[in-house]
NUKOL-964764 format. One record per residue (C-alpha): residue number from 1; residue in three letters; x, y, z. Coordinates in Angstrom, 1 decimal, decimal comma. Each point is the difference from the previous one (the first is absolute). Layout:
// residues N
+-----+---------+--------+--------+--------+
| num | residuo |      u |      v |      w |
+-----+---------+--------+--------+--------+
| NUM |     ala |      X |      Y |      Z |
...
+-----+---------+--------+--------+--------+
// end
This chain:
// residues 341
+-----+---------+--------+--------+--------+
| num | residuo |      u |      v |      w |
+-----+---------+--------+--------+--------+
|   1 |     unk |   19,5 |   22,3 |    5,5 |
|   2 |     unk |   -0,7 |   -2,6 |    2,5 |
|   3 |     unk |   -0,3 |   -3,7 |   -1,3 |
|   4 |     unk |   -1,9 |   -2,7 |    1,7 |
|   5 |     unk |    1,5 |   -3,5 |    0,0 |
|   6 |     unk |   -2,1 |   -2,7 |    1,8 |
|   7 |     unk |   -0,8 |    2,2 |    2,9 |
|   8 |     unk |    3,4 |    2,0 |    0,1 |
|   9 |     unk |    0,2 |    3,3 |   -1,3 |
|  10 |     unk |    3,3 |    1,5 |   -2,1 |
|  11 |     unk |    0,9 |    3,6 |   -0,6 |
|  12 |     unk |    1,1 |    1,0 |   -3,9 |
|  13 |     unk |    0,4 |    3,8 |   -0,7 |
|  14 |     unk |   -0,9 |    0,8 |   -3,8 |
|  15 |     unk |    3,5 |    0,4 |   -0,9 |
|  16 |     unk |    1,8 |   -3,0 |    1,5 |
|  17 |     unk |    1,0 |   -3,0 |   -2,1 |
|  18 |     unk |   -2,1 |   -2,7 |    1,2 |
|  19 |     unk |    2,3 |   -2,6 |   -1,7 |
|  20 |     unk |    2,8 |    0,7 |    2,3 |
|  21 |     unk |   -2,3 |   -0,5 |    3,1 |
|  22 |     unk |    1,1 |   -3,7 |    1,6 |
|  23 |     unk |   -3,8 |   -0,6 |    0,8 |
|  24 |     unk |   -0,9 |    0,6 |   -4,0 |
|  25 |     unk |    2,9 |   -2,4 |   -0,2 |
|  26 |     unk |   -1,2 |   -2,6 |    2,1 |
|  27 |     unk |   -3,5 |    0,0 |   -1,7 |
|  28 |     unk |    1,7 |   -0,1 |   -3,3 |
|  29 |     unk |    2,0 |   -3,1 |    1,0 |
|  30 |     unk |   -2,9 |   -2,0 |    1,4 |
|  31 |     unk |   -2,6 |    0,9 |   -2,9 |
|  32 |     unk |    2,5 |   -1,1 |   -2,3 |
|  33 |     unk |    0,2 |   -3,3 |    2,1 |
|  34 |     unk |   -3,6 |   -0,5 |    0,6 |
|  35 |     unk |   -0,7 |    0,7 |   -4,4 |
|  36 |     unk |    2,4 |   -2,9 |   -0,7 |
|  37 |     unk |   -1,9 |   -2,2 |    2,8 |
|  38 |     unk |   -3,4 |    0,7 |   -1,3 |
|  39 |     unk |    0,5 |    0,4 |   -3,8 |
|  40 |     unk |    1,5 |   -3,3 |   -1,5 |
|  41 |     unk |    2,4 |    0,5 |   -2,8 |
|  42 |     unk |   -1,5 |   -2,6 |   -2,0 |
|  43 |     unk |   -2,9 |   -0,7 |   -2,1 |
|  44 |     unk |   -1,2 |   -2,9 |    3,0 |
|  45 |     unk |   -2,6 |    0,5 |    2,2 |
|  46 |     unk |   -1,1 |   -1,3 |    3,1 |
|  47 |     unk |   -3,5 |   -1,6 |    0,4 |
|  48 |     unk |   -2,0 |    1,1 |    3,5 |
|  49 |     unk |   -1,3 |   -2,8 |    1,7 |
|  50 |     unk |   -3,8 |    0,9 |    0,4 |
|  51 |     unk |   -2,0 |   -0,8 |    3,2 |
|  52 |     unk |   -2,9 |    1,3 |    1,6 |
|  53 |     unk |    0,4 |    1,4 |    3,6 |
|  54 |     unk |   -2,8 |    1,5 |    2,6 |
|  55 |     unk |    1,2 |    3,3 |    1,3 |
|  56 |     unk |   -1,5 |    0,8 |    3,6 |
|  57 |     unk |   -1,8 |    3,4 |    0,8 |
|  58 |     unk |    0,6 |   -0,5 |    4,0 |
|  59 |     unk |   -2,0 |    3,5 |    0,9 |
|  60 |     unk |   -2,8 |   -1,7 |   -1,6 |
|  61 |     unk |    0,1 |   -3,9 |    0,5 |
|  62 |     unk |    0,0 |   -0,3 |   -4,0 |
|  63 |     unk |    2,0 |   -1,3 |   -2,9 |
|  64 |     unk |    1,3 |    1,0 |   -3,7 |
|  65 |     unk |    0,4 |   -2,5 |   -3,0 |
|  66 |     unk |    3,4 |    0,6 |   -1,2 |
|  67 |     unk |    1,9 |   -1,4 |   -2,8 |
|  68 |     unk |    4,1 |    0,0 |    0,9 |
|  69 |     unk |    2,6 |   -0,3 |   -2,6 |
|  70 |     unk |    3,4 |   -0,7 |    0,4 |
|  71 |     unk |    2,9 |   -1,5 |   -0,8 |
|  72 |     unk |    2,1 |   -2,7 |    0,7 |
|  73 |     unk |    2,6 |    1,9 |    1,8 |
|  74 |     unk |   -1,1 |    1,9 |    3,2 |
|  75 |     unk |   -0,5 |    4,0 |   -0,6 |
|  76 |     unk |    0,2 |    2,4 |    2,9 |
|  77 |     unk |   -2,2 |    2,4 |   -2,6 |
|  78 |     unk |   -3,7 |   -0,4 |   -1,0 |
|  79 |     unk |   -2,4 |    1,8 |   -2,4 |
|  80 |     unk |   -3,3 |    0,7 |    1,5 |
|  81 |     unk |   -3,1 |    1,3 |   -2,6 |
|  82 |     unk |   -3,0 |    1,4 |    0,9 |
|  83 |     unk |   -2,8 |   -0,8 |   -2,9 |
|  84 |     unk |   -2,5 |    2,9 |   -0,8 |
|  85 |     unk |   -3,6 |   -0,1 |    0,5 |
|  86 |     unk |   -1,8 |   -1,4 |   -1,7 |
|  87 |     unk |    2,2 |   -3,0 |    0,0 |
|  88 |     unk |    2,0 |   -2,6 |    1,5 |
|  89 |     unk |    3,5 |   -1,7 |   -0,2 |
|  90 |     unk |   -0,1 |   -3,5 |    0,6 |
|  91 |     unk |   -2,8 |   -2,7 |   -1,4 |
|  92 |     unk |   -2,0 |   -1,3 |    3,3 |
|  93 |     unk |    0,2 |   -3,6 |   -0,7 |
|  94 |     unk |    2,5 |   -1,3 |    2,3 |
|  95 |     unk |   -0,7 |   -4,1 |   -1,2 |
|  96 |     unk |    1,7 |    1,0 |   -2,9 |
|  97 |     unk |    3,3 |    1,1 |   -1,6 |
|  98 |     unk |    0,7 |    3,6 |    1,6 |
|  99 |     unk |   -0,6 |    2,6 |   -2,8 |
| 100 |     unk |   -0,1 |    3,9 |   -0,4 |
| 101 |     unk |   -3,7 |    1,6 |   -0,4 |
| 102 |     unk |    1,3 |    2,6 |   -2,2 |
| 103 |     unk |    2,7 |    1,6 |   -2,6 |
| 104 |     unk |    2,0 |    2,4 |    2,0 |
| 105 |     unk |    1,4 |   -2,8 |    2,9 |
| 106 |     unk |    0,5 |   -2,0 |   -2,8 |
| 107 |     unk |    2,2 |    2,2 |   -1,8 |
| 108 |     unk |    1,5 |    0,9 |    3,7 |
| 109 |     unk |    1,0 |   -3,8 |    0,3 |
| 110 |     unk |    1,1 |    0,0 |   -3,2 |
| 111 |     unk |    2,2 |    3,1 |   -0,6 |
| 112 |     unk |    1,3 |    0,1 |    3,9 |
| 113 |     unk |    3,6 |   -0,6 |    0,6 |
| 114 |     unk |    0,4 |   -3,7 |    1,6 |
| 115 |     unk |    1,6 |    2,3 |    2,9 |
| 116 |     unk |   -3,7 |    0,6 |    1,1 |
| 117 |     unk |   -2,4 |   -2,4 |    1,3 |
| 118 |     unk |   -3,4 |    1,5 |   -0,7 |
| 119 |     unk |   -3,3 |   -0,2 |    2,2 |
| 120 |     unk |   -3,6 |    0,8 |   -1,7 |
| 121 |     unk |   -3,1 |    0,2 |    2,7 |
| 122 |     unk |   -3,9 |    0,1 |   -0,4 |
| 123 |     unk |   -0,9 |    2,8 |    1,8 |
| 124 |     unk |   -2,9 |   -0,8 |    2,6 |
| 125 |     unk |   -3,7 |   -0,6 |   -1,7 |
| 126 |     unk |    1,7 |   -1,6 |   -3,0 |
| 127 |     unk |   -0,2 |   -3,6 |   -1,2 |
| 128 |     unk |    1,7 |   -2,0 |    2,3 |
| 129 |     unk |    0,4 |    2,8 |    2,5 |
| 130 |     unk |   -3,7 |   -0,2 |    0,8 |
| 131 |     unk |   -1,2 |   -1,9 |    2,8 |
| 132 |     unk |    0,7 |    2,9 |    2,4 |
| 133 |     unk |   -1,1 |    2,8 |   -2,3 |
| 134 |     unk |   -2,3 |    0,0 |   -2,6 |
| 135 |     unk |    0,5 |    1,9 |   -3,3 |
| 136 |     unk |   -2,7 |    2,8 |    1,1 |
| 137 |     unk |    1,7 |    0,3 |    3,6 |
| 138 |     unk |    3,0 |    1,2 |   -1,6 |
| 139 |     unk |    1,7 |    3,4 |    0,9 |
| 140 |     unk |    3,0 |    1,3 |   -1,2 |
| 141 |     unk |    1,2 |    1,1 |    3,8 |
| 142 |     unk |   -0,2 |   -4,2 |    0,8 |
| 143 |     unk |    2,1 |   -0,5 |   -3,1 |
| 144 |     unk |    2,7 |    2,4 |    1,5 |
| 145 |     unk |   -0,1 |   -2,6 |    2,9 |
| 146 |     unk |    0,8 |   -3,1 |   -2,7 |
| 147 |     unk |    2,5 |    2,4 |   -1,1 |
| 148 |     unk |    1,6 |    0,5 |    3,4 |
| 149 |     unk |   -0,1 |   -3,9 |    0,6 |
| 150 |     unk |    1,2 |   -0,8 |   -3,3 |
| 151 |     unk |    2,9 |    1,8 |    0,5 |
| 152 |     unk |    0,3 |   -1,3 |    3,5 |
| 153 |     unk |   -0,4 |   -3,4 |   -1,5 |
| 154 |     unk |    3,2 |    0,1 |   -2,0 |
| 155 |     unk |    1,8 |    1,8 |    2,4 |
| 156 |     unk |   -0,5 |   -2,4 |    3,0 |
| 157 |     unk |   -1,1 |   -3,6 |   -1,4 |
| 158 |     unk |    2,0 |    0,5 |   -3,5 |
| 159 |     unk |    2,8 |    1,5 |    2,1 |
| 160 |     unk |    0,9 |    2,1 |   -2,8 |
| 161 |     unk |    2,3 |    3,3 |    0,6 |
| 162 |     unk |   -0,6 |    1,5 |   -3,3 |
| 163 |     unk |   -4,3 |    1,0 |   -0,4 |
| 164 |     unk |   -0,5 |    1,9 |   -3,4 |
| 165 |     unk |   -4,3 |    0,8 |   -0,2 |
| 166 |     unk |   -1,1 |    0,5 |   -3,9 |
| 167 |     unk |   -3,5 |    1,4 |   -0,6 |
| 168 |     unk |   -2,4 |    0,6 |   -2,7 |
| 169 |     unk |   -2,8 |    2,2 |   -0,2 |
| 170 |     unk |   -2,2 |   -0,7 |    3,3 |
| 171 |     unk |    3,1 |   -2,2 |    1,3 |
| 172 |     unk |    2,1 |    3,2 |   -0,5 |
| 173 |     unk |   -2,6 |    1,9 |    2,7 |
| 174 |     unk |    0,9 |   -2,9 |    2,0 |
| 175 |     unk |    3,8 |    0,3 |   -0,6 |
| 176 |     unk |   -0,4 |    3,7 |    0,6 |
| 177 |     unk |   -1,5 |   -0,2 |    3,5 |
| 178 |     unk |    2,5 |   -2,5 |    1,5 |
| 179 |     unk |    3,3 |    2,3 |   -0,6 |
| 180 |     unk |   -0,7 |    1,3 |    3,6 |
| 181 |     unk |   -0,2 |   -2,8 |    1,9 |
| 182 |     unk |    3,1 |   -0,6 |    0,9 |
| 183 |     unk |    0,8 |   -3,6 |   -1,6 |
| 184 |     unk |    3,3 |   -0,9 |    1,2 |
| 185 |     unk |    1,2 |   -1,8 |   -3,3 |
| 186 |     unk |   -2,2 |    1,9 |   -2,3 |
| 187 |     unk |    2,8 |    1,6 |   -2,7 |
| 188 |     unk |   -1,9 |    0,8 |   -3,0 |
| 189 |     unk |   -4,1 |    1,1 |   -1,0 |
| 190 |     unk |   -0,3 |    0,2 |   -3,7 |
| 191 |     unk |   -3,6 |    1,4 |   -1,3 |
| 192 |     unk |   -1,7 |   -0,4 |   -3,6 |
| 193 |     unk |   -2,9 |    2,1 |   -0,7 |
| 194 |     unk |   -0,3 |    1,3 |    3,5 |
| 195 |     unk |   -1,8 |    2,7 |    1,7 |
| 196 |     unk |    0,1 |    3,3 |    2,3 |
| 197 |     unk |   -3,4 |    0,3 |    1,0 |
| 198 |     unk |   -2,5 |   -3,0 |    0,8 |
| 199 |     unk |   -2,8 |    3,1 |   -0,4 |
| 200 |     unk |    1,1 |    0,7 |   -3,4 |
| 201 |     unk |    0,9 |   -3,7 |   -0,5 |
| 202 |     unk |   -3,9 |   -1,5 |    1,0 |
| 203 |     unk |   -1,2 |    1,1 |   -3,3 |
| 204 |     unk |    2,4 |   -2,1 |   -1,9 |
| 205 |     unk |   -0,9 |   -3,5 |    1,6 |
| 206 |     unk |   -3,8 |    1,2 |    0,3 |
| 207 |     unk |   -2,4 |    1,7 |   -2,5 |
| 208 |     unk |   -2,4 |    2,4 |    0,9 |
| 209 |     unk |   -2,7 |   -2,5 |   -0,6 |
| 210 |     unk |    2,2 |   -2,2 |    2,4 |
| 211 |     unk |   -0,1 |    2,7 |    3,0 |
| 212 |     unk |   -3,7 |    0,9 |   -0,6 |
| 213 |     unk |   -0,8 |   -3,7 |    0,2 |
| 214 |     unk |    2,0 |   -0,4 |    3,1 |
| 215 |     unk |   -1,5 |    3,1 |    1,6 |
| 216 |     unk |   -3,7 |   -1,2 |   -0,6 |
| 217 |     unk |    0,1 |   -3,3 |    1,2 |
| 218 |     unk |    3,2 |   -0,9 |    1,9 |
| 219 |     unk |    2,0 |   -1,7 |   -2,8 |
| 220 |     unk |    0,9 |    0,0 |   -3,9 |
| 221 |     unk |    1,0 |   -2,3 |   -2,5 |
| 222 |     unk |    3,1 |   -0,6 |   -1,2 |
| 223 |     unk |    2,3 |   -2,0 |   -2,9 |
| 224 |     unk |    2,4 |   -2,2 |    1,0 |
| 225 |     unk |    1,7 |   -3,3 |   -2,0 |
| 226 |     unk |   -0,7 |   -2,9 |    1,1 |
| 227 |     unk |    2,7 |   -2,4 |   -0,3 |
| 228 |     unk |   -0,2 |   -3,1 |   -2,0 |
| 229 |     unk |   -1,4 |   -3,3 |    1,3 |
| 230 |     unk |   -0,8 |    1,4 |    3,5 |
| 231 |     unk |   -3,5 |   -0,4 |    1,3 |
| 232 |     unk |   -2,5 |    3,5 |   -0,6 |
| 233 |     unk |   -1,1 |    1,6 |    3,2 |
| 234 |     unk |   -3,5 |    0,3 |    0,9 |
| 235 |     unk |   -0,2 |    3,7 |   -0,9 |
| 236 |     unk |    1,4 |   -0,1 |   -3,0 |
| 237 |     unk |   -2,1 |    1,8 |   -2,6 |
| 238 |     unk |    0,3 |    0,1 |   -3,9 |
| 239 |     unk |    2,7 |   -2,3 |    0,1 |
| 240 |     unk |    1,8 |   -0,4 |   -3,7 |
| 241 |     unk |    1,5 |   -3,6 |   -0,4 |
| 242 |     unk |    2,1 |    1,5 |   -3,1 |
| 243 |     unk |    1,9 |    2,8 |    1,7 |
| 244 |     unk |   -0,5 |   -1,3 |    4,0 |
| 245 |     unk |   -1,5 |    3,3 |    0,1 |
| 246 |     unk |   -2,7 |    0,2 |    3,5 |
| 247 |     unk |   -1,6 |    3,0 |    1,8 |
| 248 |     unk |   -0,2 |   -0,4 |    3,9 |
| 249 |     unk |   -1,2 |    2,3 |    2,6 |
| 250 |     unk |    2,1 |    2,1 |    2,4 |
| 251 |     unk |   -0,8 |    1,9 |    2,9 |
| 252 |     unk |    0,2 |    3,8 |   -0,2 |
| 253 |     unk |    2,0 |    0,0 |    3,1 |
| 254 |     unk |    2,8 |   -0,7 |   -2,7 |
| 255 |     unk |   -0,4 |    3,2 |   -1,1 |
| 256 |     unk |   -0,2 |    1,9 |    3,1 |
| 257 |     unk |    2,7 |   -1,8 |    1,3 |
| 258 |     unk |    2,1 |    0,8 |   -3,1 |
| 259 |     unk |   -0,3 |    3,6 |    0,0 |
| 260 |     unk |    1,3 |    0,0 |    3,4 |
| 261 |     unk |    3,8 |   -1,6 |   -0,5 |
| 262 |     unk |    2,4 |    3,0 |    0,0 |
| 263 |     unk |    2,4 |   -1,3 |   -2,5 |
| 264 |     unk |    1,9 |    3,6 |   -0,1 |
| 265 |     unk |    0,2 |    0,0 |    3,5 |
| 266 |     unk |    2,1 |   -3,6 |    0,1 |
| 267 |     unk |    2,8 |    0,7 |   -3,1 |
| 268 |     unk |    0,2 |    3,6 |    1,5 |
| 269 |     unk |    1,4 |   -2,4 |    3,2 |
| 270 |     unk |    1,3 |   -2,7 |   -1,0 |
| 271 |     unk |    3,9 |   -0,4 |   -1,2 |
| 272 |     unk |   -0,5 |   -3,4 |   -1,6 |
| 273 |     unk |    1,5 |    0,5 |   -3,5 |
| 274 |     unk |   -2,5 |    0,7 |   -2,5 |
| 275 |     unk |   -0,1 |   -0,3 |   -3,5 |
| 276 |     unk |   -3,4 |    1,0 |   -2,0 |
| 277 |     unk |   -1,1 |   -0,9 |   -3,9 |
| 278 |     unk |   -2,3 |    0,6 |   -2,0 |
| 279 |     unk |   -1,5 |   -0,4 |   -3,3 |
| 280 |     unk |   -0,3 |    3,4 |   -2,1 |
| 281 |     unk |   -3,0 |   -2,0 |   -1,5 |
| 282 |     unk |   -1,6 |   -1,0 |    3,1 |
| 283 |     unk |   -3,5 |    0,9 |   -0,9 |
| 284 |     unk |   -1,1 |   -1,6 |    3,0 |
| 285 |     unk |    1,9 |    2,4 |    2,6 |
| 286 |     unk |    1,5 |    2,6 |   -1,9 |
| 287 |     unk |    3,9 |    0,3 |    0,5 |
| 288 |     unk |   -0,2 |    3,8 |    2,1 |
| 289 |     unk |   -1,4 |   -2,0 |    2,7 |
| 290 |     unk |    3,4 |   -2,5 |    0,0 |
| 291 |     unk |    1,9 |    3,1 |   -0,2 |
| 292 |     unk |   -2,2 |    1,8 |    2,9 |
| 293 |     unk |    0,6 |   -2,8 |    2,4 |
| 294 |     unk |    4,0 |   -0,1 |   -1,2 |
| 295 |     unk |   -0,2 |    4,0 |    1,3 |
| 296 |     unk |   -1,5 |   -0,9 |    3,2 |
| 297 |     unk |    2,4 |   -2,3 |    1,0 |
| 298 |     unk |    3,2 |    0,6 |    1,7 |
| 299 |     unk |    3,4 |   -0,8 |   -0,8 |
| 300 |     unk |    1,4 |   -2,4 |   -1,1 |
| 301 |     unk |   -2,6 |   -0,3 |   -3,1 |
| 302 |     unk |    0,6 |   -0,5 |   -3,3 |
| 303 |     unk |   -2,5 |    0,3 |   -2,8 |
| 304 |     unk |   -0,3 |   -2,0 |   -3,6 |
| 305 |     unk |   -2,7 |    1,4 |   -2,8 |
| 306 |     unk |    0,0 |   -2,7 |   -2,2 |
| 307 |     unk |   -1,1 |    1,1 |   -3,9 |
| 308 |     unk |   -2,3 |   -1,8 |   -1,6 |
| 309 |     unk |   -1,5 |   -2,3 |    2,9 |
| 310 |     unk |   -3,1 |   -0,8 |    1,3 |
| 311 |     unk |   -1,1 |   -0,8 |    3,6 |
| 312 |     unk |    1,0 |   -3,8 |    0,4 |
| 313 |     unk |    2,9 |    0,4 |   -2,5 |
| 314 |     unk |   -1,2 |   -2,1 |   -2,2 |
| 315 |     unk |    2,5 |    0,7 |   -2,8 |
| 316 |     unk |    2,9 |   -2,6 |    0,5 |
| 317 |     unk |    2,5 |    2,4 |   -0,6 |
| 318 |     unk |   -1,5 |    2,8 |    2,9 |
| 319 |     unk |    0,0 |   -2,9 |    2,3 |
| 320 |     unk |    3,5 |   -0,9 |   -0,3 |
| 321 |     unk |    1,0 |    3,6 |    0,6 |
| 322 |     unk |   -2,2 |    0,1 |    2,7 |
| 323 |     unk |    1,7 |   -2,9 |    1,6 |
| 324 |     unk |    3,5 |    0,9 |   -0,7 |
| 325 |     unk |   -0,7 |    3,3 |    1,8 |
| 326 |     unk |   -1,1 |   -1,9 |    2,8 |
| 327 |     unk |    3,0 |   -1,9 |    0,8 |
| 328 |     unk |    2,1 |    2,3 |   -0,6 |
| 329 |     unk |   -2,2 |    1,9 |    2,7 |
| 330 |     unk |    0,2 |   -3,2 |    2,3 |
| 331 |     unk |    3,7 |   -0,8 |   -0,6 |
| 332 |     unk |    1,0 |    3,7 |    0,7 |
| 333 |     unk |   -1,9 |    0,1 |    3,2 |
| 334 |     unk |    1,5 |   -3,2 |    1,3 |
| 335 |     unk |    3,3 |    0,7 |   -1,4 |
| 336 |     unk |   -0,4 |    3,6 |    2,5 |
| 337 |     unk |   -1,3 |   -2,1 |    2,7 |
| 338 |     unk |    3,7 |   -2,6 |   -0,2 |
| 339 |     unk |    2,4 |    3,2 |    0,0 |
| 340 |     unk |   -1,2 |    1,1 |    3,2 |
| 341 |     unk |   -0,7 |   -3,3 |    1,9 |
+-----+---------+--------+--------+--------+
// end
């Protein structure tokens, strides 16, 4: 059975003792060192400096609000998440003390191993990612570009030899579509409530009321949150001051230009280790479609059905396990990555 380590491949027949192998070895040896580097044996944990930083698109002369946390002590591995639609990571206001838009990078900063430095990003027609792109301009294709720069972004500027992507939901497509592209220091994608199929996947971000309305006259409405203190945009409609809850409109190029990613087509080529989760609960994008994208993929893959959970994991206790799957994920691929460098 041939194994793929960071771009090397390693023959196993069915019947040999993979423990006796030195290269099993040698992984072995350096996961065990890079565990006791990234999980402290004590009860202390180390705060993340927070800051914001503009991450450059250079094909397309824009920039990204980013919010950066990390430690004290310089990290050679980062954490980059990919929020969902419709939502966003970081709060826009830059004047003020940096802050997370939402509960899943929070709970990212919070659980992560001090070993990681984390980067959240506004993907482009978001607050404070705006002035190139407005919010109706927005495709998904574009957002593969953010992607691309993102991880660029830590790769070059961070300098950082160790890139792990973690996506939700639409930032899962995203995470999906970049395992081909041949990131140098890309060592881990992990998905939550990901997809297969953007044709199948359309109806779960858009009603049918939603694609009728965008068929008939060029756009629809949609729900996003607004975050808190941060000035309404002029095409906001039925805002809600209680819940922050808006509806703006959105070109139906979205759509089109949704149904055209080939997401099966990219973790079918792509070697990036993968790991996939999902909620059997997700009533938003029922788990088959998790495990449909898992079957796609190629090796190396792993998959996580998580019992009880919904789609943003909102239960502390399926977060955590979430997490802990995910750096174990991350630690074994860099851990594969040192044997053999």
């Amino acid at each position: 059975m041939p194994l793929l380590v960071c771009g090397r491949h390693f023959s196993i027949s069915a019947r040999e003792n993979v423990r006796e192998r030195p290269e099993a070895k040698q992984i072995s040896a350096h996961l065990t060192h890079w565990i006791k580097i990234a999980i402290p044996t004590t009860t202390t944990t180390t705060k993340r400096a927070l800051r914001h930083v503009q991450v450059p698109v250079h094909r397309s002369r824009r920039h990204l609000l980013g919010l950066l946390a990390s430690s004290a002590a310089s990290s050679p591995s980062i954490v980059v998440y990919f929020h969902g639609f419709p939502d966003l990571s970081v709060h826009p206001d830059v004047s003020t003390t940096p802050a997370f838009a939402s509960r899943f990078p929070r709970k990212l900063e919070e659980l992560l191993s001090p070993a990681f430095d984390l980067l959240c990003v506004n993907f482009s027609g978001l607050p404070g990612s705006d002035s190139e792109v407005p919010y109706r301009s927005k495709l998904l294709s574009r957002e593969v570009e953010d992607a691309d720069a993102i991880i660029a972004f830590c790769e070059h500027k961070l300098q950082k030899r160790h890139v792990h992507v973690v996506g939700l939901s639409t930032g899962a497509i995203l995470a999906a579509l970049v395992r081909n592209h041949g990131h140098a220091f890309l060592r881990s994608i992990s998905v939550v409530a990901g997809i297969a199929d953007t044709k199948e996947g359309v109806h779960f971000d858009f009603s049918n009321d939603q694609q009728c309305q965008a068929r008939s006259t060029g756009s629809c409405l949609t729900p996003f949150y607004w975050p808190s203190k941060w000035p309404l945009p002029p095409d906001a409609n039925d805002f809600d001051p209680i819940t922050g809850k808006l509806w703006r409109p959105l070109d139906q190029t979205y759509i089109e230009d949704m149904v055209g990613l080939d997401i099966g087509a990219s973790v079918s080529q792509g070697t990036v280790p993968l790991l996939v989760i999902h909620g059997d609960q997700d009533s938003s994008i029922p788990w088959e479609h998790g495990h449909a994208l898992f079957s796609a993929a190629a090796d190396p893959k792993k998959w996580l059905l998580i019992k009880g959970a919904n789609h943003l994991l909102t239960n502390t206790k399926h977060i955590k396990k979430a997490l802990a799957e995910m750096q174990g994920h991350m630690l074994a691929a860099e851990a594969t990555c040192a044997s053999h460098a």
